[in-house]
C-alpha positions as CSV (number, residue, x, y, z in Angstrom):
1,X,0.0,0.0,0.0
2,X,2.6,2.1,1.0
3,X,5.5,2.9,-1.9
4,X,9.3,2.9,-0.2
5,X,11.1,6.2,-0.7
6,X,14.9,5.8,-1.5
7,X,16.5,8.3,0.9
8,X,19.0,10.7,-0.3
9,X,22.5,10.0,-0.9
10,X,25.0,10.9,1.6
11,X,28.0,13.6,0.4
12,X,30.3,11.1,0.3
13,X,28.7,8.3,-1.0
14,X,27.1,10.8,-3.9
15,X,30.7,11.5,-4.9
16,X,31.9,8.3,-4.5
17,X,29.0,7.4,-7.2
18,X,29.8,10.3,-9.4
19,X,33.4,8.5,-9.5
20,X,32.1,5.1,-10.3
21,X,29.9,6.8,-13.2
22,X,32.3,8.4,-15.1
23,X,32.2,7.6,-18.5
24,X,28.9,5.2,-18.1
25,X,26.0,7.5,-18.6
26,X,23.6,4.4,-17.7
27,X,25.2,4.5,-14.6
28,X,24.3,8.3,-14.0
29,X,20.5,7.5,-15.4
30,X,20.7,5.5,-13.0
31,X,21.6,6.9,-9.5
32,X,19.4,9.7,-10.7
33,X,15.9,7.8,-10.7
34,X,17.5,6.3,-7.4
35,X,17.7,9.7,-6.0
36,X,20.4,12.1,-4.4
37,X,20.3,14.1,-7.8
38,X,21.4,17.1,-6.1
39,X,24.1,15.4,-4.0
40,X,25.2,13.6,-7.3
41,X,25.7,16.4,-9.3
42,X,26.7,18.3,-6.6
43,X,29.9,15.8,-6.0
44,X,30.4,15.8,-10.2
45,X,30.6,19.5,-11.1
46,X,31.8,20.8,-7.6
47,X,35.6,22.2,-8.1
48,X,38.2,21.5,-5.2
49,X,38.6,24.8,-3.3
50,X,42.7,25.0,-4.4
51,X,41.3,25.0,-8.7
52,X,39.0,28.1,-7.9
53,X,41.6,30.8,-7.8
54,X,42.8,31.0,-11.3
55,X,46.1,32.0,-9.9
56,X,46.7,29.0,-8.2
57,X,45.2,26.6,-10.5
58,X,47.9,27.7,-12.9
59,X,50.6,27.8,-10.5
60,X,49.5,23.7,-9.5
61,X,49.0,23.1,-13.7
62,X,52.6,24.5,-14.3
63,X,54.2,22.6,-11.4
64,X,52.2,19.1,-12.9
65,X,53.0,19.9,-16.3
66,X,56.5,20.0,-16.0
67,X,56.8,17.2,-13.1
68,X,54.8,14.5,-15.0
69,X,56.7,14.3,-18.4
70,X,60.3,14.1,-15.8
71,X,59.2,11.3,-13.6
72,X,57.7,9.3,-16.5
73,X,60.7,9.8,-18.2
74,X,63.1,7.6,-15.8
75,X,66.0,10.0,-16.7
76,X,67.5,11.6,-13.8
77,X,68.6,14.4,-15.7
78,X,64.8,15.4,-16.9
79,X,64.1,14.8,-13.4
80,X,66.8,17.6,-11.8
81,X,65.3,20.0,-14.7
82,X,62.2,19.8,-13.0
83,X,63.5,20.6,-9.9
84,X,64.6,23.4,-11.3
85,X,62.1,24.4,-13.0
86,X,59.5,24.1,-10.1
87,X,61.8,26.5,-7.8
88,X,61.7,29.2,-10.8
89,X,57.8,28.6,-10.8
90,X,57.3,29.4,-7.2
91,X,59.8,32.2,-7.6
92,X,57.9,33.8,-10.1
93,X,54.2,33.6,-8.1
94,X,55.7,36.4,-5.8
95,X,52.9,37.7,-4.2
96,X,50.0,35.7,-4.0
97,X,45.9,36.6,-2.8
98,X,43.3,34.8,-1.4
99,X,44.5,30.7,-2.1
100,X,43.0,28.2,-0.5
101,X,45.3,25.8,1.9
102,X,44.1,23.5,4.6
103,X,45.8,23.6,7.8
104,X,47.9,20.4,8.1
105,X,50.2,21.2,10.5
106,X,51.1,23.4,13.3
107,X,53.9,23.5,16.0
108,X,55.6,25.9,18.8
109,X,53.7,28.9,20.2
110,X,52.8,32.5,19.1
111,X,56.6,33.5,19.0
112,X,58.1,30.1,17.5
113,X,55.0,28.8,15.7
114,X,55.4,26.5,12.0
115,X,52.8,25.8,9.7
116,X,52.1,23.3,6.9
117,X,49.1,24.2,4.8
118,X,48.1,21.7,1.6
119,X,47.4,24.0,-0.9
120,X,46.8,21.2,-4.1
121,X,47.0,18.1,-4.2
122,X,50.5,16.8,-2.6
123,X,51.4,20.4,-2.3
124,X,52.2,22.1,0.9
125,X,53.5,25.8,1.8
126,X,55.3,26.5,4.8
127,X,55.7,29.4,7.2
128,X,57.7,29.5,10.6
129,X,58.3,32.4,12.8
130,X,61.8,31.2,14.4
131,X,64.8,30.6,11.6
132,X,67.3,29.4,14.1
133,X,65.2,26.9,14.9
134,X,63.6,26.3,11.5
135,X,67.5,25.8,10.2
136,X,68.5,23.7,13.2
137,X,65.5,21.4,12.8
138,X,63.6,19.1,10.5
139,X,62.9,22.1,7.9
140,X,66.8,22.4,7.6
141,X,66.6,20.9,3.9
142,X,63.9,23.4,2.9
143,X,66.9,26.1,2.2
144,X,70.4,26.5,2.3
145,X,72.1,29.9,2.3
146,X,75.4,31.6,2.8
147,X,73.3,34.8,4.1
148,X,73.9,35.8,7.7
149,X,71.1,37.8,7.1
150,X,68.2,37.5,10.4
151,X,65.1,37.2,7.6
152,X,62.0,38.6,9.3
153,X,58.9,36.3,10.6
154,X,57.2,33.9,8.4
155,X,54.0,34.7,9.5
156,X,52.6,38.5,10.5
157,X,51.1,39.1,13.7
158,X,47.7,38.8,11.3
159,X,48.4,35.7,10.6
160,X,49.3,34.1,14.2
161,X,45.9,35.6,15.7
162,X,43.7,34.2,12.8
163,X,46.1,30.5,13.2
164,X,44.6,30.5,17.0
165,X,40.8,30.2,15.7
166,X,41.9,27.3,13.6
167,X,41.6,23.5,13.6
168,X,44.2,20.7,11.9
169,X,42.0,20.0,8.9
170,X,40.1,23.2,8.7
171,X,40.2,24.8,5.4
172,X,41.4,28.9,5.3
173,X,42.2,31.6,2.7
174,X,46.0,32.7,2.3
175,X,47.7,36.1,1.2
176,X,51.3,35.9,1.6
177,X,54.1,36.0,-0.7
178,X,56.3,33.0,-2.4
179,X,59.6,32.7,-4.5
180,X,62.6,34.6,-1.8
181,X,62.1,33.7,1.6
182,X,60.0,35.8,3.1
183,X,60.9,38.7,0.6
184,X,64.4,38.5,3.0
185,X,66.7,38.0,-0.4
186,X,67.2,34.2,0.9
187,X,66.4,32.0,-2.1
188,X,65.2,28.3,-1.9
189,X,67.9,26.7,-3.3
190,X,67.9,23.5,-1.1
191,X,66.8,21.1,-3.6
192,X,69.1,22.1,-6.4
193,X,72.3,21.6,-4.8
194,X,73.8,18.3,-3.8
195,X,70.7,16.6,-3.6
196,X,70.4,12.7,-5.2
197,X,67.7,11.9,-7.9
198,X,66.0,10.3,-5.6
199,X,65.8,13.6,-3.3
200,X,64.6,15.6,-6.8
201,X,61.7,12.7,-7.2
202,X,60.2,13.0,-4.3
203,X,59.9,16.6,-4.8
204,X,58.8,16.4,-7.8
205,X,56.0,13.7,-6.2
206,X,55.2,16.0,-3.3
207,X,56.0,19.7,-3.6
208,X,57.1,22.4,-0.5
209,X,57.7,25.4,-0.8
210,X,58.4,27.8,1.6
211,X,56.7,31.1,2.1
212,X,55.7,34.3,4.2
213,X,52.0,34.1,4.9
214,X,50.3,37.8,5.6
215,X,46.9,36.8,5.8
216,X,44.6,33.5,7.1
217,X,40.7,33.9,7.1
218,X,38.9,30.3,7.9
219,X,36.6,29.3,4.9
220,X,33.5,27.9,5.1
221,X,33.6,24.5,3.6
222,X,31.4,24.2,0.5
């Protein structure tokens, strides 16, 4: 007597359909007479946070376009190119507005404090406040440099007080600037210089850069 309504499609399950329907539109015909349409198409058409600044996007295209030809290629010499060729990338962002990251990481207190954000996919910026420690610690290999130049904070005084209304995961906006540390002259020459093939590979896989973040405003998630 009584039809059996199909209840809506969780978020993730919805995208984890739009997945499995890719390229089978009897699939899609489908889920959407099962229900969830919204959800579905929401999941399909729905642009990760990082591709909606057109700034970025091209910044995460250029870095993909020239790592993917160098690791296919198995030549260790294609590979160091890319390397290369990444540093000069981030070097020529400069100044950068309003990119999405998600807080992955954050250490020390409002005088020391280091921060990871993923700002594509298997791409992460850093910022730290203290350099002596930052050079005598695990972010050593970031940078080398001959400077005994002090180069100023990492992160403004802007950018601590919005990092303590933050959680690990939570997704924020980031002004800032890239390419010389923390506009201090320092370049970040690390992974050019006496570093293995394997060292340039796995930068090539997973990308950090190093940079002076002015501004962090938490996003709402979409």
């Amino acid at each position: 007597m009584y039809r059996r309504l199909t209840p809506p499609l969780h978020p993730v399950a919805a995208q984890r359909d739009c997945r499995a329907c890719i390229g089978r539109p009897d699939l899609v015909r489908r889920a959407l007479l099962a229900g969830g349409s919204a959800l579905l198409l929401g999941g399909c058409f729905d642009r990760p946070c990082y591709e909606r600044n057109p700034a970025q996007k091209a910044f995460l295209d250029a870095l993909a376009a020239v790592a993917k030809p160098a690791l296919a290629s198995g030549n260790p010499l294609q590979v160091e190119e890319a390397a290369r060729q990444s540093i000069a990338l981030a070097d020529k962002v400069g100044a950068f507005t309003d990119w999405c990251g998600t807080l992955t990481k954050i250490e020390g207190n409002a005088q020391t404090v280091a921060v990871t954000f993923d700002i594509g996919r298997q791409v992460s910026l850093h910022a730290f406040n203290d350099w002596t420690l930052a050079l005598a610690g695990s972010v050593a290999d970031f940078f080398s440099t001959r400077s005994r130049a002090s180069p100023p904070p990492g992160l403004s005084d802007q950018a601590v007080a919005a990092l303590k209304t933050l959680r690990l995961g939570e997704r924020a906006t980031l002004s800032g600037r890239m390419g010389e540390i923390a506009g201090s002259g320092l370049l970040d020459l690390s992974r050019l210089f006496g570093k293995s093939a394997a060292d340039h590979r796995q930068f090539l896989q997973t990308p950090r850069f190093i940079a002076r973040i002015e501004a962090v405003q938490a996003t709402k998630q979409r």
